[in-house]
C-alpha positions in Angstrom: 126.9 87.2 152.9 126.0 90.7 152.5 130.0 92.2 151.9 131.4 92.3 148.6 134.3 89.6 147.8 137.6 91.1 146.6 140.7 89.2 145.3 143.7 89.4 147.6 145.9 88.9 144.3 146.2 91.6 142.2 145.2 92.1 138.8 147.4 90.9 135.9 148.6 93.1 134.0 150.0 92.9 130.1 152.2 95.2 128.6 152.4 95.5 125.2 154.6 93.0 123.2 154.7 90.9 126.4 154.7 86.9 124.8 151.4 86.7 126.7 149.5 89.4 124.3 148.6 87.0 121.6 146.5 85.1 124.0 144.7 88.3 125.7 144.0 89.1 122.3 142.3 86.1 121.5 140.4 85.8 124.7 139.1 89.3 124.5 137.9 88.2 121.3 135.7 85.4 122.2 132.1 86.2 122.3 130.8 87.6 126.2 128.4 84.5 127.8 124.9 86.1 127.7 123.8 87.1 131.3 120.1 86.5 129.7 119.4 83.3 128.1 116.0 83.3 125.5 113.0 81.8 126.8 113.7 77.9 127.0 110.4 75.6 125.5 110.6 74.0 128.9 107.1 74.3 130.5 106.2 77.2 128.2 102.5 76.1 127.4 100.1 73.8 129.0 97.8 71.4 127.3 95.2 69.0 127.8 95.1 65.3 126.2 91.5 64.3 125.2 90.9 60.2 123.9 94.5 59.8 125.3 95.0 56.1 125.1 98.3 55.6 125.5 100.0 59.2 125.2 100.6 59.6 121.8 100.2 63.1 121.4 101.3 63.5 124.7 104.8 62.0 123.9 105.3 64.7 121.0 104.6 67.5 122.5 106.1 67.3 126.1 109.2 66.8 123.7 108.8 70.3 123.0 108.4 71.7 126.7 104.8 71.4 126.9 103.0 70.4 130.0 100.4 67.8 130.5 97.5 69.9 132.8 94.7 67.1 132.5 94.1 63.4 130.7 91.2 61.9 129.8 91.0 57.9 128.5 87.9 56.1 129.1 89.2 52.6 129.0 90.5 51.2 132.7 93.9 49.1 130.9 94.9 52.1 128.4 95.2 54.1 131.7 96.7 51.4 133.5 99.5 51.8 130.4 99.4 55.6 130.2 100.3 56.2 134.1 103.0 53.4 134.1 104.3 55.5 131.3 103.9 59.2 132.4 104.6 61.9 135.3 101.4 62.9 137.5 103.5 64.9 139.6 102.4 69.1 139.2 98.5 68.6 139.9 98.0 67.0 136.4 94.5 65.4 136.3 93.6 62.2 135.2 89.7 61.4 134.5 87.4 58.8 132.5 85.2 58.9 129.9 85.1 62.8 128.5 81.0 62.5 128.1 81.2 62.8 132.3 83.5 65.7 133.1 81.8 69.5 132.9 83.7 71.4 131.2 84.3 73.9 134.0 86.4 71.4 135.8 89.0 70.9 133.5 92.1 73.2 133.8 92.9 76.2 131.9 94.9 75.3 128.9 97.1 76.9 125.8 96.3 73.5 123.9 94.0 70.6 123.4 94.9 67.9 122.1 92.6 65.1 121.4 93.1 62.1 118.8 89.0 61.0 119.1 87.8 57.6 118.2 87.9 57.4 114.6 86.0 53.9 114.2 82.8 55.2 113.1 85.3 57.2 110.5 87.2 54.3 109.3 87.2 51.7 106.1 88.1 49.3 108.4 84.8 50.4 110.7 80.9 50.0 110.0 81.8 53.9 108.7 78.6 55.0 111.1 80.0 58.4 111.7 77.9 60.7 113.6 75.1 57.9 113.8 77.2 56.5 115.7 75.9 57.2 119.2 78.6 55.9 121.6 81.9 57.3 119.1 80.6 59.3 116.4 79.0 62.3 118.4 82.1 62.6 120.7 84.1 65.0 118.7 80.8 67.4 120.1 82.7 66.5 123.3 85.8 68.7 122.0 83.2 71.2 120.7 82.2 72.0 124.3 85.3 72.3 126.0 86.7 74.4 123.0 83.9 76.8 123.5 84.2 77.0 126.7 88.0 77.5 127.8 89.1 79.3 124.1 92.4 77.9 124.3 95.2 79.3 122.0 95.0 75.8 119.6 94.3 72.4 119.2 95.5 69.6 117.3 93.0 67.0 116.1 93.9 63.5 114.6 91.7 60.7 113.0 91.9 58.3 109.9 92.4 59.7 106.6 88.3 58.5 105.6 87.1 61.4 107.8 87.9 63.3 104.9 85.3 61.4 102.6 82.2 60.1 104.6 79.2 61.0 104.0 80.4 62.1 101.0 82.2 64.6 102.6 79.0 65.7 104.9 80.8 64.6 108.0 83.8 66.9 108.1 81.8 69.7 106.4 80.3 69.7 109.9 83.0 69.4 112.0 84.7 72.3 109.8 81.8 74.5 110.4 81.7 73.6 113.9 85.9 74.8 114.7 85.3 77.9 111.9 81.7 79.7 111.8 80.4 78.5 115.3 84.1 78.7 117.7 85.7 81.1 115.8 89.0 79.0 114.9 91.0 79.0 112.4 91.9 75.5 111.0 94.7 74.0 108.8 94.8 69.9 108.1 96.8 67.9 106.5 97.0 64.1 105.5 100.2 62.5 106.6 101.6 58.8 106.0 103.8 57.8 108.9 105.6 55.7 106.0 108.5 57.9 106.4 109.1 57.8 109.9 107.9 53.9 110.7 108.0 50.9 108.1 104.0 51.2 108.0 102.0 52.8 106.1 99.4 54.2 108.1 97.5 57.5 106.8 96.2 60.1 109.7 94.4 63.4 109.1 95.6 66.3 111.3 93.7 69.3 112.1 95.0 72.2 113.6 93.2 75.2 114.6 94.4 78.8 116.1 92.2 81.3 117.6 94.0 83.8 116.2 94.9 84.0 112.4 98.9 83.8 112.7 99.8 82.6 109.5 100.3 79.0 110.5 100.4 76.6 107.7 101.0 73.3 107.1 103.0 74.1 103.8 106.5 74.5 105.8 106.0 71.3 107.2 109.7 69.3 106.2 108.8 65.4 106.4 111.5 62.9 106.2 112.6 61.6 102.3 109.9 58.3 101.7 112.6 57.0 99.5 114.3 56.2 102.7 111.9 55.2 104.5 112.7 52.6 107.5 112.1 48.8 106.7 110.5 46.7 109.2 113.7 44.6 110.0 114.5 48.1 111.9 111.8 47.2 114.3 111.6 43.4 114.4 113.7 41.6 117.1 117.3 40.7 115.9 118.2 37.2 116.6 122.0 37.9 117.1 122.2 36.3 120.6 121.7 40.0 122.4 119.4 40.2 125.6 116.2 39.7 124.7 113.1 42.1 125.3 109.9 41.1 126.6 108.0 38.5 124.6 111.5 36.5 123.4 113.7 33.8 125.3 116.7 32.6 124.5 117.3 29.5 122.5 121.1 28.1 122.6 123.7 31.6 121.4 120.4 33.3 119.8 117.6 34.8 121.3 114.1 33.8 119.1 110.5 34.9 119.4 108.7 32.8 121.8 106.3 30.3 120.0 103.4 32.0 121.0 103.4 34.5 118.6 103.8 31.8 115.7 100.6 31.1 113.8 98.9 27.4 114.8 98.3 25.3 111.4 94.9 25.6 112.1 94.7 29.4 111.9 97.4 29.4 109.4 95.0 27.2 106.8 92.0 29.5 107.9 93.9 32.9 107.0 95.1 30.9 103.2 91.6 29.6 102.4 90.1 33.3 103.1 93.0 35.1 101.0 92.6 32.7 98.4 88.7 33.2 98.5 88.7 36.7 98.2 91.4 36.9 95.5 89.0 34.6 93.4 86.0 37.1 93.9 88.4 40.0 93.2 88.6 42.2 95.8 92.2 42.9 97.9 91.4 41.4 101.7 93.6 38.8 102.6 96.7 38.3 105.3 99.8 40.6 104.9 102.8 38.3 105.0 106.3 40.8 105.2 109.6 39.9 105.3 113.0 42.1 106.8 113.1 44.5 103.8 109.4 45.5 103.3 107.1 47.8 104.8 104.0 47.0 107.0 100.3 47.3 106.6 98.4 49.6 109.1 98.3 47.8 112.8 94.8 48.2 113.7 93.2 47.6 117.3 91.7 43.7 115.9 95.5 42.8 115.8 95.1 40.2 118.1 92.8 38.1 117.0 94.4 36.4 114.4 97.6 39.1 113.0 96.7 38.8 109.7 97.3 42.4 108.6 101.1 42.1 109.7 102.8 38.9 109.5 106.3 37.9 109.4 107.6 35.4 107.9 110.0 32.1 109.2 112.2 29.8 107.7 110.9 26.4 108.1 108.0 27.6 109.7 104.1 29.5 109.7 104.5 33.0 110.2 103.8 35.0 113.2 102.4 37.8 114.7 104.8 41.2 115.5 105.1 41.2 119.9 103.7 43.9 122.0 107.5 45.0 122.2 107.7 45.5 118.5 104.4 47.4 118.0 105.7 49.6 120.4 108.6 50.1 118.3 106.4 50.3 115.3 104.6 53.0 116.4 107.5 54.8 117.6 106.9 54.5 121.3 110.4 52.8 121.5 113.6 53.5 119.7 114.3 50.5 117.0 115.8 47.7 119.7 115.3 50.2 122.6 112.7 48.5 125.8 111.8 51.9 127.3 107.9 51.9 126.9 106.5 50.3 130.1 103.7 47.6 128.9 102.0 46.4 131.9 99.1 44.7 130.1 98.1 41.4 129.0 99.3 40.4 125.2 95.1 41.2 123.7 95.2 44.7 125.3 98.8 45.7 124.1 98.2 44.9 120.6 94.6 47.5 120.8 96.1 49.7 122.5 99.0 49.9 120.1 96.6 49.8 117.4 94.6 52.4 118.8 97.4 54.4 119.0 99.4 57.8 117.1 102.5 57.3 115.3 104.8 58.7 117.9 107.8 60.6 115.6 104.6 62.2 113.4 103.7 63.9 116.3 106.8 65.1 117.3 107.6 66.9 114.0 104.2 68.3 114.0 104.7 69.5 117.7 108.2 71.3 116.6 106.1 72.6 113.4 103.3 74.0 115.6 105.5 75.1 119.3 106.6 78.1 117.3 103.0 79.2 117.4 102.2 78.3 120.8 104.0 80.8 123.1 102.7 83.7 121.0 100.1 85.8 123.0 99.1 84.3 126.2 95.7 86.3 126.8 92.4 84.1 127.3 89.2 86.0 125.7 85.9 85.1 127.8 83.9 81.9 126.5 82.8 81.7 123.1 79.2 83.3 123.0 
C-alpha cells in the first residue's frame, strides 16, 4: 500500500488543568522506544570447533551468538552424539580427523576453537607429549589452519600438566609457535571447574588475539568456591519423580538400575588395590563420595571399573555415576534436567563425557571473551 494511513478520529486534545493532565504528563515523560536497537550477539561472529567431541566449547559460545561454520571430531560415536545434539542447518561443515582436511577447505572464521587431545599431556597419560605421534603433534594441526585463515582469536583448552612437561619445554613451544612464528597474542589461565560443578577438574585455557586489545584474563569473575555445588545436585533423587535414562522405578521411588552397582568381585578388586597402594604410600585408590562431597576428575577410563567416582549405598557396594549424571556433571544438563541427547552405548557415554569441557567454564569464558570478538572484522592475508 503505497498511500499514507490517516486517522478518521481526531486528535485529542488536553487543555490545561483538564483531570486528564496528570497522566499526559507522565506519559510524555516516559523514555521514547529506540527506533535503533544496538547490535544483538546473535550471529555476530563465526567460529570453527577443532577436537569437538561432544560440543563443549561449542555449547559456550553459541550461548553468546556465535555461529558454528565447520566441526571436526575424528571418532565415528562422539559425532554420532555431537549431531544428535546440534543444528547443521546454515552450511555448517562437519569432517573427520583434522590431519585430513587442507586448510583451504575449511571456512573463513572470526574464531577457532579447539580443546586438542591432552592425553600425551596428562598425569593420568604415558605424559608422551610431542613424541607422541598420533596426539602429541596435533596441536601443529591448529598451527596450520591458524596461519593460514588469521582469524581474529582462538581459544585453546587442555589439562592443567601442559603447563609442566618436559619441564616446561612443551608449552615453551607451543607459546613460541602462537607468539614469534603467527603473530598472536596469547593470555592463559588455569581454571578449576570446582565452582561451577561438584568436581574438581583443573583445565588450562589459552586465548590468543591477533591484535593486542588489551584482553586479559584478570577481569575474569568466577563463581565463590566456598559455594561450590555438591554432588547430590547432580546425582539422581530418589523421591518417586520420573526417572531419566539409566533408572527405573521401584514401588513410590525411582532407584538406579542395578547395573551401575559395583559386583563383589570388582568391589574386593578396587579394596585390595586401595589398600595396596596406601601401604606403599602413594595416593591411587577408588574415590568413594557421598551426597555432600565433591567429586574427583571423570576421566575417559570411567567405564572400566568407576573407581575415580563412586557413590555410596545403604546396604549395599557402591556404584558408578549414569551417563545421565555425567552429563549433568559436566554441565551438559541442568542439575535433574534430561536435555542432552545420548544416543550411545553406556562405554562410549562415559569417554565421551570424560573426554569432554566443563560446559558452564566455557560459557563464562565465552561472555569474558565475546566483548572482544566483534571488534574489527578485517582479515589480513595468510601469515608469511
Amino acid at each position: 500500500m503505497s498511500k499514507i494511513f490517516r486517522s478518521k478520529f481526531p486528535r485529542y486534545e488536553c487543555k490545561e488543568g483538564s483531570e486528564k493532565q496528570p497522566m499526559i504528563d507522565a506519559m510524555r515523560r516516559l523514555p521514547r522506544a529506540r527506533t535503533t536497537q544496538p547490535p544483538a550477539l546473535s550471529k555476530t561472529f563465526r567460529f570453527i570447533d577443532l577436537f569437538a567431541g561432544i560440543g563443549g566449547l561449542r555449547r559456550g559460545f553459541e550461548a553468546v551468538g556465535g555461529k558454528c561454520v565447520f566441526t571436526s571430531e575424528w571418532n565415528v560415536y562422539a559425532q554420532q552424539t555431537y549431531l544428535a545434539n546440534y543444528e547443521y542447518s546454515g552450511g555448517c561443515i562437519m569432517a573427520g580427523d583434522i590431519k585430513n582436511v587442507n586448510a583451504k577447505d575449511i571456512p573463513k572464521h572470526d574464531l577457532l576453537l579447539a580443546g586438542f587431545p591432552c592425553q600425551p599431556f596428562s598425569i593420568a597419560g604415558r605424559k608422551l607429549g610431542f613424541a607422541c605421534k598420533t596426539q602429541g603433534t596435533l596441536f601443529f594441526d591448529i598451527a596450520r589452519i591458524l596461519a593460514h585463515h588469521r582469524p581474529h582469536a582462538f581459544l585453546l583448552e587442555n589439562v592443567k600438566n601442559l603447563l609442566s612437561h618436559d619441564k616446561g619445554n612443551t608449552f615453551r613451544v607451543m607459546r613460541e609457535t602462537l607468539t614469534n612464528e603467527l603473530g598472536y597474542h596469547i593470555h592463559w589461565k588455569v581454571i578449576d571447574a570446582k565452582p561451577f560443578v561438584p568436581q574438581h577438574r583443573e583445565r588450562i585455557f589459552i586465548a590468543g588475539f591477533r591484535e593486542c586489545n588489551g584482553f586479559t584474563f584478570d577481569g575474569l569473575v568466577l563463581p565463590d568456591p566456598q559455594v561450590a555445588p555438591k554432588l547430590k545436585s547432580i546425582l539422581h533423587p530418589e523421591d518417586g519423580s520420573e526417572p531419566p535414562e539409566g533408572h527405573f522405578t521401584m514401588g513410590k521411588k525411582a532407584a538406579v538400575a542395578d547395573r551401575y552397582t559395583l559386583t563383589d568381585g570388582l568391589w574386593a578388586c578396587l579394596q585390595r588395590h586401595a589398600e595396596k597402594h596406601r601401604v606403599t604410600g602413594n595416593g591411587f585408590g577408588f574415590g568413594l563420595c557421598g551426597p555432600e562431597d565433591v567429586a574427583r576428575t571423570l576421566t575417559a577410563r570411567y567405564y572400566k571399573d568407576g573407581k575415580e567416582i563412586l557413590v555410596r549405598q545403604h546396604n549395599r557396594n557402591p556404584r558408578r555415576l549414569t551417563p545421565r549424571e555425567c552429563a549433568r556433571l559436566m554441565g551438559f544438563d541442568k542439575p535433574h534436567g534430561a536435555a542432552f541427547k545420548i544416543p550411545v552405548s553406556d562405554v562410549q557415554a562415559y569417554k565421551q563425557f570424560g573426554n569432554a569441557i566443563v560446559v558452564p567454564v566455557v560459557e563464562v569464558l565465552a561472555r569474558h571473551m565475546a566483548p572482544y570478538l566483534k571488534q574489527e572484522k578485517v582479515r589480513p592475508a595468510p601469515f608469511s
